[in-house]
N, C-alpha and C positions, 0 to 999 in steps of 0.2 A: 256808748260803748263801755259803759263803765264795768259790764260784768266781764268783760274780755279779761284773761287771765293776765295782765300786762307783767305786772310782777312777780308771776312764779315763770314765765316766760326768761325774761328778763334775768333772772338768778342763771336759769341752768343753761339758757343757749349758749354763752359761755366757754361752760363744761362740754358741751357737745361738738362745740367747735373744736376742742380740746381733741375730743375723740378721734375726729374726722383728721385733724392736722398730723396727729399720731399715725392714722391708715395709710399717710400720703406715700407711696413708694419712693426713693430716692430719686427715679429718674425725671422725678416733678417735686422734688425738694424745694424748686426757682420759684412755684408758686405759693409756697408756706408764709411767706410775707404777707400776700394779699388776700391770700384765706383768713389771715389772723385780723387784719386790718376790716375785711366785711364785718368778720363775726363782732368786732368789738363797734363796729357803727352799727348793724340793725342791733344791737343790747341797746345802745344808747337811745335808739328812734322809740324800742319799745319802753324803754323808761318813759321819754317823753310823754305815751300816753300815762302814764301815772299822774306829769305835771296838770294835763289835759283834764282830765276827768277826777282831783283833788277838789273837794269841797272846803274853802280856807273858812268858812262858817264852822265848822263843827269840830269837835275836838274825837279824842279817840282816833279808831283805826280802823282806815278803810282800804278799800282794793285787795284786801287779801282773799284767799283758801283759807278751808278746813274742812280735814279729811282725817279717819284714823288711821292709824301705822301700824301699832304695837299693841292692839286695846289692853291686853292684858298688864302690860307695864304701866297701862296710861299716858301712853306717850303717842302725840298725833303732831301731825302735818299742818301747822297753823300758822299764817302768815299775813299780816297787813304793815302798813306805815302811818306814820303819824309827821306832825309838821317838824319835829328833829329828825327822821327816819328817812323821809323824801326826799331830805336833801344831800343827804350821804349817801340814798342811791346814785343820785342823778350825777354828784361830784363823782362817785366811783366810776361813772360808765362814762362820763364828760373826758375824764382824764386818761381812761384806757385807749381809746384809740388813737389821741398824740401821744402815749407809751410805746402803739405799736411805730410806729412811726418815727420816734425818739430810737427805737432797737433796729432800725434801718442798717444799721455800721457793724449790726453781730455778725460775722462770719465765720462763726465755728459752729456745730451742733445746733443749727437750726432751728430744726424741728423740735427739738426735744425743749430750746428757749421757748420758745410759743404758747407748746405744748403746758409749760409749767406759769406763764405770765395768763391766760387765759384762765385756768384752774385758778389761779389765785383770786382774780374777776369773784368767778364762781360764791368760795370762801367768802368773800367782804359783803356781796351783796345777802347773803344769806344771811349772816351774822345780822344786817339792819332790818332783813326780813321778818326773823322767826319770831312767832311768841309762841312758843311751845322751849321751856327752858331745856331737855336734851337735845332738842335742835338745833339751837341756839349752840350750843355746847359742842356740838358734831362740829358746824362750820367756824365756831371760834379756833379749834383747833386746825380745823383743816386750812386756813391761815397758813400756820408756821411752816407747812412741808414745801410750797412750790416756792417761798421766800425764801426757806432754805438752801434750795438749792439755786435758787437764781443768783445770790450771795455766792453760793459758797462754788456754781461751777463759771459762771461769767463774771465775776466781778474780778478785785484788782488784788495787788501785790499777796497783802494778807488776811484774804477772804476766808482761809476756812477759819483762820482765828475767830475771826466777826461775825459768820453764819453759825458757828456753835456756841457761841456766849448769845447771842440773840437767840437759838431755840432755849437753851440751856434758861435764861432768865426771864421768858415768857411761860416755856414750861410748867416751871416751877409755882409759879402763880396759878398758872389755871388749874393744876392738879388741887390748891388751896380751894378754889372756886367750884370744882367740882363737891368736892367732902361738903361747901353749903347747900349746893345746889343737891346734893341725896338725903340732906339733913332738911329741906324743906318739905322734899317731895314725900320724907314718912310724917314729918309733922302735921302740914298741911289738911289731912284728916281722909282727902278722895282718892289718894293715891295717882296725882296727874302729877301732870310737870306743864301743864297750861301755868303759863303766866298771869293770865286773867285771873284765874281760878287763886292763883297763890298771893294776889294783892290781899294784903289784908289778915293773911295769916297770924294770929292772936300768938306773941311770942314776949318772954320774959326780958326784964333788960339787958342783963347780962347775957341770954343769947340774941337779941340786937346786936349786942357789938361784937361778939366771938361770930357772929354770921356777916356782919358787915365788915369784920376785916378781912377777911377770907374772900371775899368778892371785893374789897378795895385791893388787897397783896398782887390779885390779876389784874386791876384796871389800872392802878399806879404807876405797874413799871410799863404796860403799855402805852400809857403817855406822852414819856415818862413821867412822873417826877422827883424831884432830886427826892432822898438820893437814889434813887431805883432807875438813874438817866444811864449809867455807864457802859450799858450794850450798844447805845444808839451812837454816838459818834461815829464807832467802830464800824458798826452795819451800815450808815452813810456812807462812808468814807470809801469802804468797800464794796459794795455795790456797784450794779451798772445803772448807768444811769436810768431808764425803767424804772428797777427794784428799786431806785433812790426816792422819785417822783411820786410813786407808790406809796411806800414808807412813808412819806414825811405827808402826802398828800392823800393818804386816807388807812393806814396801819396805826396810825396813832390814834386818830378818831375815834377808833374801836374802846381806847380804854375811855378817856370823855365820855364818848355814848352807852357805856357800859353803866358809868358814874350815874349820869340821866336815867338811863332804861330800868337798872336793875338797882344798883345801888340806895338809892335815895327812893324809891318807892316800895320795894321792898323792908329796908328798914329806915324807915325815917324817923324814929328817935335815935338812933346809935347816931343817924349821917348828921343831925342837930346836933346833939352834942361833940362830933368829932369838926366840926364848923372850925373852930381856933385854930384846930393844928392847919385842916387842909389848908385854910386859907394863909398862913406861914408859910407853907411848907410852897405855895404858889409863889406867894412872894420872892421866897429865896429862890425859886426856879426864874423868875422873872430877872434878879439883879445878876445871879451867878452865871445863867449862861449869856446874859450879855456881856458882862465882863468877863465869859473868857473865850466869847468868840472875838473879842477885841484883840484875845493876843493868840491867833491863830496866824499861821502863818501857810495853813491849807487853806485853801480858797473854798473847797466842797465840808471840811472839817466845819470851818465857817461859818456857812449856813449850817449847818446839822447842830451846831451848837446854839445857835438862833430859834432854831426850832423847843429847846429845852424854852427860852424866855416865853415864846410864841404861845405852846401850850399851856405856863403856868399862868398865861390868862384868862386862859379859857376856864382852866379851875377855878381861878378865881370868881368869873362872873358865874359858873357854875353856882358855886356853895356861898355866897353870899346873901342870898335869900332875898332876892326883889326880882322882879319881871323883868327890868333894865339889863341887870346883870344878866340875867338867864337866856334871855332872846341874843343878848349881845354874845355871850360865849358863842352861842350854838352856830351864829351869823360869824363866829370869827373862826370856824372850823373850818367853812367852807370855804372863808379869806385865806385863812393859812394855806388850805390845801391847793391851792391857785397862785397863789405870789411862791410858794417858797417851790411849789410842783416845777412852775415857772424857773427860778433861779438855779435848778440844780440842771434843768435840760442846756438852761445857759450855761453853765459851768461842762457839761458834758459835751456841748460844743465848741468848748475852746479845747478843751482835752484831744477830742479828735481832731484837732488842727493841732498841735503841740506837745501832745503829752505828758503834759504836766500841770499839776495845779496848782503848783507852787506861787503865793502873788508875785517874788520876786522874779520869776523869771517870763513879767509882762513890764507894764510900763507904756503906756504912751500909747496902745494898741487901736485907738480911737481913730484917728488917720487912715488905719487900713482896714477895720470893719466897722465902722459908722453905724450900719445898720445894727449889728451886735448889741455897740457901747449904748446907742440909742433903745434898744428891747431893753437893757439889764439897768439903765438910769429909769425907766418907768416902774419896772418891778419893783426893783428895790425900795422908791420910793414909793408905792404901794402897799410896801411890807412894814415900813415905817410910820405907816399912819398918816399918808400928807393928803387933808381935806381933798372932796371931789375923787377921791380913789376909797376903793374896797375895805382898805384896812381899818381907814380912818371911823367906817363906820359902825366895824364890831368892839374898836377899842374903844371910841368915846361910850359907848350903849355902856361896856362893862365897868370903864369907870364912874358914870353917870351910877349908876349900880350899886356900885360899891362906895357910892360918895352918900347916899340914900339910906347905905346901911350901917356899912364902918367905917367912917369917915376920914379916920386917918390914915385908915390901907392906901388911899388914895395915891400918898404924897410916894412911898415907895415904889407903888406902880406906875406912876407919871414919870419917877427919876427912869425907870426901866425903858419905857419911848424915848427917852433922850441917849440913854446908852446904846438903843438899836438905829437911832442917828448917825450915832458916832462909827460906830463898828461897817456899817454897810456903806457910808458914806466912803469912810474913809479905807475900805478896801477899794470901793470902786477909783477913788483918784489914783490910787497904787498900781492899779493893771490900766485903764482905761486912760489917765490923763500923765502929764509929764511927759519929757522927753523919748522918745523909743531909741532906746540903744541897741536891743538886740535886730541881730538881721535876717534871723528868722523871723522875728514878729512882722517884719514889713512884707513878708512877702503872703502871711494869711490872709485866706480869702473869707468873704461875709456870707454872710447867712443865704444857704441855695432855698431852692422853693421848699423843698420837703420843709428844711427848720421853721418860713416865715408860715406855714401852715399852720405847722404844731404849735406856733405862740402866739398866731395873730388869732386864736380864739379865747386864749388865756387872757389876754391883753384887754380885747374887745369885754368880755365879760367885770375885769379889774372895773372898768370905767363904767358900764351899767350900774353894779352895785354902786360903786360908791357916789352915782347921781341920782340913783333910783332905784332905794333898798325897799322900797312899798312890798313890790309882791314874795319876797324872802317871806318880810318881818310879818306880812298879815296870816302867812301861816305856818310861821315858826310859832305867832303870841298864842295861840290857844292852847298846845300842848307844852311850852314855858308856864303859863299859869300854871296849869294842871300840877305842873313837878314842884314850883315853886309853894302852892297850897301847901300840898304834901310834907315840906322839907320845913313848914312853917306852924302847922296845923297840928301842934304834938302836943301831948298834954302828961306823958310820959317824963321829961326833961324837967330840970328846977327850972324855976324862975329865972334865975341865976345866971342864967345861960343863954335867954333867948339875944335873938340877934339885935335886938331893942337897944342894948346896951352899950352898943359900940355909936348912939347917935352921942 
């Protein structure tokens, strides 16, 4: 079945379901839940045939279409995956329908939530789809409209602040990424916007790096990182849980995978030479949002701050330039996107028992939701790297990585694991352990069947990876190599600079 269209399936039923939940007349509004919840399980079953029918031998892209669209502009319908691509389908559609599920407790505006968390589906899965670069471009944007408004009309206190600074500083970026992306398409010589076509494009140094910043300026602050993090708090914070889970569990991916996709193979002398800073500018994303999700005193802020350390690892095994490193980022995207997707539906479940997430007004909560404290002690320690879980085995890959290349990155990213110790540990004793003074807290009830649903897949999967990363990593490493060559294979760059010099 391998010509079965799984993957261009798989993008728009999504969007169609989107359509149909929109048709629904009010006086079957009751059933918009479980319209959205099919749609987002057969997406997921049809991913699956992708996992099915992946040949992890080969490198390149398979399972796609190609068709023209626009011949005259040069612009078509082109769409396969690769072993970083596959698995930001599969997270996207894995995690959408415990989203819908998570948006059980929306009681306002229904339809029109659905309506926009569905679309968004759409958006993400297209974006890992496309190689046709204005395609690619169509659904990178079309991102930012159903997050907007899921922020800005369901979320909390000071959402429209946090949905306009979040379009407002994505925007901004991708309008940058565009001006490359038309600046390739006339250099380029065919007048396409195939991706394929444009690997390779014979381009001077100094437009290397005026092209490579212009598609870094967009994949940076989607990340984030520092300093281009300061929308993301805010957009956490205020969000509903859904748009949180989402966000942090595969909105951010985008800029990473962007890094990987477009970045670095397209100009891989600029992405060599700019090696020092990224890999900095990770570090400092590494120390700074653990130290300052340490002095959080929001529990959802918290984690959203955790997520800044989270991804500057990923950067860093990114642009470090060994296979270690590279496999281990892309394997810690998926980790992220699962412990921390994880920790915020946790957080959105004590919310709707108390309404608030402030940590002081827990304590001791352990007693009265057992099951809870028990789901959010597993995550977290999965989020922190502890052997036999998930995390432990994107973050050792990356440092293994980065200890192979530059060796003393090591010491600052290893202090980073100890500070995302400290920080999640020590919120968890804050809400979960001690005394319970308050008497509301004693009378919260544990996790009904809907929640152990929505986490007992999260969970189950945390513990596969991290006992049995084989089938990720054998076909994550062909297309790792591939970008790794690439980012190393420059002949472009002094001496001076190769990554040689950090042994």
């Amino acid at each position: 079945m391998a010509d079965f269209p799984f993957l261009d399936l798989a993008v728009f039923v999504p969007l169609v379901g989107a359509v149909l939940i929109g048709l629904v007349p009010r006086r079957l509004e009751h059933t918009v839940r479980w319209a959205a919840l099919g749609t987002a399980i057969l997406t997921f079953l049809l991913s699956l045939g992708l996992l099915v029918n992946f040949d992890a031998t080969r490198d390149g892209f398979q399972l796609g279409s190609r068709a023209e669209w626009i011949p005259e502009w040069g612009v078509s319908y082109i769409t396969g995956v690769d072993g970083v691509s596959l698995w930001m389908v599969l997270l996207t559609t894995f995690l959408m329908p415990l989203c819908v599920l998570a948006s059980w407790s929306i009681t306002r505006k229904i339809k029109p939530y659905f309506v926009f968390l569905l679309a968004l589906e759409t958006g993400l899965l297209g974006v890992f789809a496309s190689l046709d670069m204005f395609l690619f471009y169509l659904f990178w944007e079309a991102t930012l409209v159903p997050m907007y408004f899921l922020i800005g009309m369901w979320g909390y206190g000071n959402r429209l602040y946090a949905a306009m600074k979040f379009f407002l500083f994505t925007l901004v970026g991708s309008l940058l990424m565009l001006v490359g992306i038309l600046y390739l398409y006339f250099t380029g010589g065919d007048l396409t916007f195939s991706y394929e076509a444009l690997l390779g494009t014979p381009l001077a140094m100094d437009t290397q790096r005026l092209l490579f910043l212009a598609f870094f300026a967009s994949f940076a602050v989607k990340v984030p990182l520092v300093p281009f993090h300061t929308w993301l708090p805010d957009a956490h914070t205020e969000a509903p849980t859904a748009g949180s889970v989402m966000l942090a569990g595969v909105l951010l991916k985008l800029g990473a995978y962007g890094l990987i996709r477009f970045a670095i193979p397209l100009f891989p002398d600029a992405a060599r030479e700019m090696v020092p800073w990224i890999v900095g500018l990770s570090i400092v994303g590494i120390v700074y949002g653990a130290l300052v999700a340490a002095m959080q005193s929001d529990l959802k802020r918290l984690i959203a701050y955790s997520s800044v350390a989270h991804l500057g690892f990923i950067t860093l095994g990114i642009f470090v330039g060994t296979v270690e490193g590279m496999s281990g980022g892309i394997l810690q995207m998926v980790n992220h996107g699962l412990s921390t997707g994880a920790l915020f539906m946790l957080v959105g479940a004590l919310y709707d028992r108390r309404h608030t997430r402030l940590i002081a007004d827990y304590g001791g909560i352990a007693g009265s939701v057992p099951i809870l404290a028990g789901v959010f002690l597993f995550v977290a320690l999965s989020s922190i790297g502890l052997p036999a879980l998930n995390g432990f085995v994107g973050e050792f890959l990356v440092l293994l990585g980065t200890f192979l290349s530059l060796r003393w990155w090591v010491v600052p990213a290893a202090f980073g694991i100890v500070l995302a110790a400290v920080y999640l540990l020590w919120a968890y004793q804050r809400v979960f352990q001690g005394p319970l003074t308050l008497e509301d807290n004693r009378r919260m009830a544990d996790l009904s069947w809907r929640e152990v649903a929505m986490l007992a897949p999260i969970c189950a999967l945390i513990l596969f990876i991290g006992l049995y990363p084989k089938p990720f990593l054998d076909r994550i490493n062909p297309a790792a190599e591939r970008v790794v060559q690439q980012l190393n294979e420059s002949s472009v760059i002094p001496e001076s600079s190769r990554l040689a010099e950090g042994k």
